[in-house]
C-alpha positions as CSV (number, residue, x, y, z in Angstrom):
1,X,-103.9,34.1,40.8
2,X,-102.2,34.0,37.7
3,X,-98.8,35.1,36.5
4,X,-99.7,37.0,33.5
5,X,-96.4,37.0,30.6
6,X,-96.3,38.7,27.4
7,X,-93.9,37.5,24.6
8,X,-92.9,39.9,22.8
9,X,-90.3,41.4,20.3
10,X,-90.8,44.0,17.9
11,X,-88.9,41.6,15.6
12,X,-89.8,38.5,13.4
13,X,-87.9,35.1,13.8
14,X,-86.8,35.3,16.9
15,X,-88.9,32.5,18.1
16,X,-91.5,34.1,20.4
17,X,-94.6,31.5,19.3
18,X,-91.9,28.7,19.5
19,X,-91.5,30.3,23.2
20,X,-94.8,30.7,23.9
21,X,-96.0,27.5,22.4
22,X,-93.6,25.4,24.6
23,X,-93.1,27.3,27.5
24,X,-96.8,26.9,27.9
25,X,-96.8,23.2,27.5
26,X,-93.2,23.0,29.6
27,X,-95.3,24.7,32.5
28,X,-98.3,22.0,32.0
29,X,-95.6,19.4,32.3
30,X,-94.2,20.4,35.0
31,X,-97.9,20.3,37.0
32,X,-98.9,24.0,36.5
33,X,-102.2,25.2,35.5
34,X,-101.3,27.0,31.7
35,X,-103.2,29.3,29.7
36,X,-101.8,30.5,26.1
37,X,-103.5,33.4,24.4
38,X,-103.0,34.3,20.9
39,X,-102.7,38.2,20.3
40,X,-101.0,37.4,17.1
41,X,-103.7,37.7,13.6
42,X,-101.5,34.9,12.1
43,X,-102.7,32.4,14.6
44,X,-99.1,30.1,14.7
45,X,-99.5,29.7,18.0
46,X,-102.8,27.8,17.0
47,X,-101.3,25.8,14.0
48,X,-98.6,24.7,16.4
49,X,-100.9,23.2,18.7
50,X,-103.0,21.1,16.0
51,X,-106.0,23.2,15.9
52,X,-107.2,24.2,12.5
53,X,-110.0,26.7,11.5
54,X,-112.4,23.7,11.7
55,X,-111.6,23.0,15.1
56,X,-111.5,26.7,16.6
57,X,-115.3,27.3,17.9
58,X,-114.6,31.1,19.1
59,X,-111.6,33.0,19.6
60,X,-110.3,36.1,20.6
61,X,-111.9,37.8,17.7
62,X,-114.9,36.9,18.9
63,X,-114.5,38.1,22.2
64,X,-112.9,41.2,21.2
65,X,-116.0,41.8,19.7
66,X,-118.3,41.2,22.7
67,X,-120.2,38.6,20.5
68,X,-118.5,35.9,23.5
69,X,-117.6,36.1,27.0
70,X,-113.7,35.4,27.3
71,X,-114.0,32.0,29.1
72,X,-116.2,30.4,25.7
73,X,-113.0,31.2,23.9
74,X,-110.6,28.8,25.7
75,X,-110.1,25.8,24.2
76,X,-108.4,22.4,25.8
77,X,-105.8,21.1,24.0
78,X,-103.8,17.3,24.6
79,X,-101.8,18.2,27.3
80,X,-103.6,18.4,30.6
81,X,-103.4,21.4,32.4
82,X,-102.8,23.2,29.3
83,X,-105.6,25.6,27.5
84,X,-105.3,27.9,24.8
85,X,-107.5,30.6,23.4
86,X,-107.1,31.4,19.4
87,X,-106.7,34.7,17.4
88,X,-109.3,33.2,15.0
89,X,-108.7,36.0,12.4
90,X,-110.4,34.9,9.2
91,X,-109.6,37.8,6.4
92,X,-107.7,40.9,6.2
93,X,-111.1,42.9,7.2
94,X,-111.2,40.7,10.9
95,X,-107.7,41.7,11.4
96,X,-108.1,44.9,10.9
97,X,-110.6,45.6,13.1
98,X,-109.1,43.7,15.9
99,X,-106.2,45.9,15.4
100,X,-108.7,49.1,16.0
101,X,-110.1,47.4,19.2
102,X,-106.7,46.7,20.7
103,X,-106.4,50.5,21.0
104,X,-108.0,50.5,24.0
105,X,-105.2,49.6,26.0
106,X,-107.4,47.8,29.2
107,X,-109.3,45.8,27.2
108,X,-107.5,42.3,27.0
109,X,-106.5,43.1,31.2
110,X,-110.1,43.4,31.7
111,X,-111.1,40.4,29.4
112,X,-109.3,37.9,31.1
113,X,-110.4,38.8,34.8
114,X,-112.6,36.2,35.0
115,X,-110.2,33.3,34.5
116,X,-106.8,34.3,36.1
117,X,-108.1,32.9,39.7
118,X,-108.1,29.3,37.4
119,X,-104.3,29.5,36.2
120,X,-101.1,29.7,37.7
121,X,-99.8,31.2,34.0
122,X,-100.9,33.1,31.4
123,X,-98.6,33.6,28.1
124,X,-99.8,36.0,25.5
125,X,-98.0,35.4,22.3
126,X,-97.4,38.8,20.8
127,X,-97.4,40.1,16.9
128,X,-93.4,41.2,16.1
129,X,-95.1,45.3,16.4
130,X,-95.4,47.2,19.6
131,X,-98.7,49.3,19.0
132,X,-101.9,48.0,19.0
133,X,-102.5,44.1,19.6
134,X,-98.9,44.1,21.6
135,X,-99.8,47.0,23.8
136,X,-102.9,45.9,24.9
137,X,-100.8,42.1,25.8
138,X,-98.3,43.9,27.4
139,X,-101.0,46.4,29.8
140,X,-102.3,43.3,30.8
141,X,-99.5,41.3,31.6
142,X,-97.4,41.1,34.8
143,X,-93.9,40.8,33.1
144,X,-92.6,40.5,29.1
145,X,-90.0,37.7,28.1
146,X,-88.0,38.9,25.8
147,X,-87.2,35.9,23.3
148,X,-84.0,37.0,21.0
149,X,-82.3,35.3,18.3
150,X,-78.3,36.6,17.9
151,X,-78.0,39.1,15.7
152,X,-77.7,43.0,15.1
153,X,-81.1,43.5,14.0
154,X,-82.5,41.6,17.2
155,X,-80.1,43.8,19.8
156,X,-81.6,46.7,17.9
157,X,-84.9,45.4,18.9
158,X,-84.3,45.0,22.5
159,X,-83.1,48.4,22.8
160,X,-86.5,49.5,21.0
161,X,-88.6,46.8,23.2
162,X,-87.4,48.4,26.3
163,X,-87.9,51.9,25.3
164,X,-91.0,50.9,24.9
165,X,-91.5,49.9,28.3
166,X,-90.3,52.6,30.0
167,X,-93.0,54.3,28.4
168,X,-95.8,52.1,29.0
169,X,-94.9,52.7,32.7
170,X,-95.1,56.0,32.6
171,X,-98.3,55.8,30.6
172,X,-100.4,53.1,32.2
173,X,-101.2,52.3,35.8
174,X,-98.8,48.8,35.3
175,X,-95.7,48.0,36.9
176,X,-94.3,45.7,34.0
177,X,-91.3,43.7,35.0
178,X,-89.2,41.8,32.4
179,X,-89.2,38.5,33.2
180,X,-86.1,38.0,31.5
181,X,-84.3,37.9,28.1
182,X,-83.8,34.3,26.2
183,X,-81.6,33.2,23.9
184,X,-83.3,30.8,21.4
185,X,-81.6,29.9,18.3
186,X,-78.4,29.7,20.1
187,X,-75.2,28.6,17.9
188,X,-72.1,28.0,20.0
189,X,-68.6,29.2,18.8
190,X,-70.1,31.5,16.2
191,X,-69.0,35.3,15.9
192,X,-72.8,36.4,15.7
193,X,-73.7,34.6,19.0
194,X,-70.2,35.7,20.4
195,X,-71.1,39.5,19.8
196,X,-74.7,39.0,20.9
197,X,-74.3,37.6,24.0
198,X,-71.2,39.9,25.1
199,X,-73.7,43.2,24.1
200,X,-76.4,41.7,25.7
201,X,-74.5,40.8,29.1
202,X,-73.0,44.5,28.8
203,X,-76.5,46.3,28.4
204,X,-78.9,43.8,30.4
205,X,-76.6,41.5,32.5
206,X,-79.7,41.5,35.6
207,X,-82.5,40.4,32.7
208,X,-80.4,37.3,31.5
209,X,-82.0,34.2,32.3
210,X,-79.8,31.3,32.9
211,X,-81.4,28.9,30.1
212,X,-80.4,29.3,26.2
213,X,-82.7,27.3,23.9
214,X,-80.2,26.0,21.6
215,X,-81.2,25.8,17.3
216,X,-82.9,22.4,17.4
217,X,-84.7,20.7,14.5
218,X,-87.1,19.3,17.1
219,X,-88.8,22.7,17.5
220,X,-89.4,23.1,13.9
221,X,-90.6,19.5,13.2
222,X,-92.9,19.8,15.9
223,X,-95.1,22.6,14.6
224,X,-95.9,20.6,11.5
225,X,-97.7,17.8,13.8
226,X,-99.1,20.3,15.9
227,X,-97.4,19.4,18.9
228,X,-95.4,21.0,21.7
229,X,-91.9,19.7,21.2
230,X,-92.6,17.8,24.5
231,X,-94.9,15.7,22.7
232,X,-93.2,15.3,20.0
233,X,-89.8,14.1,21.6
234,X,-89.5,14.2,24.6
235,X,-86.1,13.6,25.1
236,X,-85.0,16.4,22.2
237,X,-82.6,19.4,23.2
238,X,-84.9,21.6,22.6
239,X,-87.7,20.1,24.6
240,X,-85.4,19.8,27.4
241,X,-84.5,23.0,27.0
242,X,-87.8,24.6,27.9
243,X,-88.5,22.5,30.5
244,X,-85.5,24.1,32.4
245,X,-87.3,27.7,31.5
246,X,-90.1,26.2,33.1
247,X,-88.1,25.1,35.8
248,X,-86.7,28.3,36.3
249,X,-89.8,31.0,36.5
250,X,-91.8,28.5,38.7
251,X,-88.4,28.5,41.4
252,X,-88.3,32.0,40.7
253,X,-91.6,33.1,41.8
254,X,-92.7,29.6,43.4
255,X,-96.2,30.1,42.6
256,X,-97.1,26.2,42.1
257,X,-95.2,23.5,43.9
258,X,-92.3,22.2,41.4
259,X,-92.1,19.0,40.4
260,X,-90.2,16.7,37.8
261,X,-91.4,15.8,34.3
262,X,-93.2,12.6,35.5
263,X,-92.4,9.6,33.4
264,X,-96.2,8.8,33.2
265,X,-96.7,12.1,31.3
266,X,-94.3,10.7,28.6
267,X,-95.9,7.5,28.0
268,X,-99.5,9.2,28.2
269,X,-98.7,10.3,25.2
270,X,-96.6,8.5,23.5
271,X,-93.2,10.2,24.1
């Protein structure tokens, strides 16, 4: 059964669809069976895996809606072992609607029942709010990863984020575990990253993860081919980088045999 992760941060630019995006991919790679679902009406997620509003056949919107069963709405994307299902939010009207059904907290838990039996891990790329679209990712998800990017306005975030999730426990019949706070953007030798990661290790030292996604150009080139930075290059810092995140939930909860990033992979595609 799958391992169902939101990403989420009441905060913009902190990287969360970067996370999702490549995590996602970084778990494909690494021979695990990966679903990405966009919760977020922007649809980056989407753009950052090469699929356009010509491509997208049905989306969450759709299902949302009841107009299609959750499993139509999951599209395969390049990378085997990696599916994704869109926001496919067309105008401000669409967005606001899906906003209304998100209300009911259950409904995206009960949405993907039929499909977590066919994945080892489900990421939910979340909207930078906590109400509404980000609720109903997080009542359906088994743990949150916490993607933050040094700086006051992020730690002030965190603190809000897990606030928040003492409240949804108390509030829903979900035990939701963090499944860990991540450095992305990191600048070494800076007084900003300095500050950050000594408040951090003084408020959440047991939700650290061990891997820091370092600032890489990589990650920002990628999204304008439409690729997970994997299959753009490979051998990139930031690539790597998420492939040790991979590395490190799968050993954490060993829910899929791990294995290496097989060389084959790479020249599959061109790496």
């Amino acid at each position: 059964m799958a391992r169902t992760i939101a990403v989420a941060l009441p905060k913009g630019g902190v990287g969360k669809t970067t996370t999702a995006v490549n995590l996602a991919a970084s778990f494909a790679a690494e021979g695990a069976r990966a679903l990405l679902v966009d919760m977020d009406p922007i649809g980056s997620s989407g753009a950052a895996l090469g699929f356009t509003p010509s491509t997208v056949t049905t989306g969450l919107f759709d299902v949302l809606n009841f107009v299609a069963a959750f499993p139509a709405a999951i599209h395969h994307t390049e990378l085997a072992g990696l599916d994704f299902v869109p926001c496919n939010v067309r105008n401000l009207q669409n967005e606001e609607r899906l906003t209304r059904l998100a209300d009911n907290r259950t409904i995206l838990r009960n949405l993907i029942r039929p499909v977590v039996d066919k994945y080892d891990y489900i990421l939910v790329d979340c909207p930078p709010v906590l109400r509404g679209l980000s609720t109903a990712a997080l009542a359906a998800a088994d743990s949150v990863l916490i993607p933050i990017r040094p700086g006051h306005f992020s730690l002030d975030a965190v603190d809000k984020l897990f606030t928040y999730l003492d409240w949804m426990r108390e509030n829903t019949s979900r035990t939701i575990e963090v499944e860990g706070i991540l450095i992305t953007m990191h600048e070494p030798n800076t007084r900003v990253t300095e500050i950050t990661m000594r408040e951090l290790s003084s408020r959440y030292r047991h939700h650290m993860l061990s891997t820091i996604i370092p600032r890489s150009a990589t990650l920002s080139e990628a999204s304008f081919y439409g690729k997970p930075a994997l299959l753009y290059n490979s051998s990139s810092r930031g690539s790597a980088s998420y492939r040790a995140l991979a590395r490190e939930i799968i050993a954490r909860h060993s829910t899929v045999e791990q294995t290496t990033f097989q060389p084959t992979i790479m020249e599959r595609f061109g790496a």
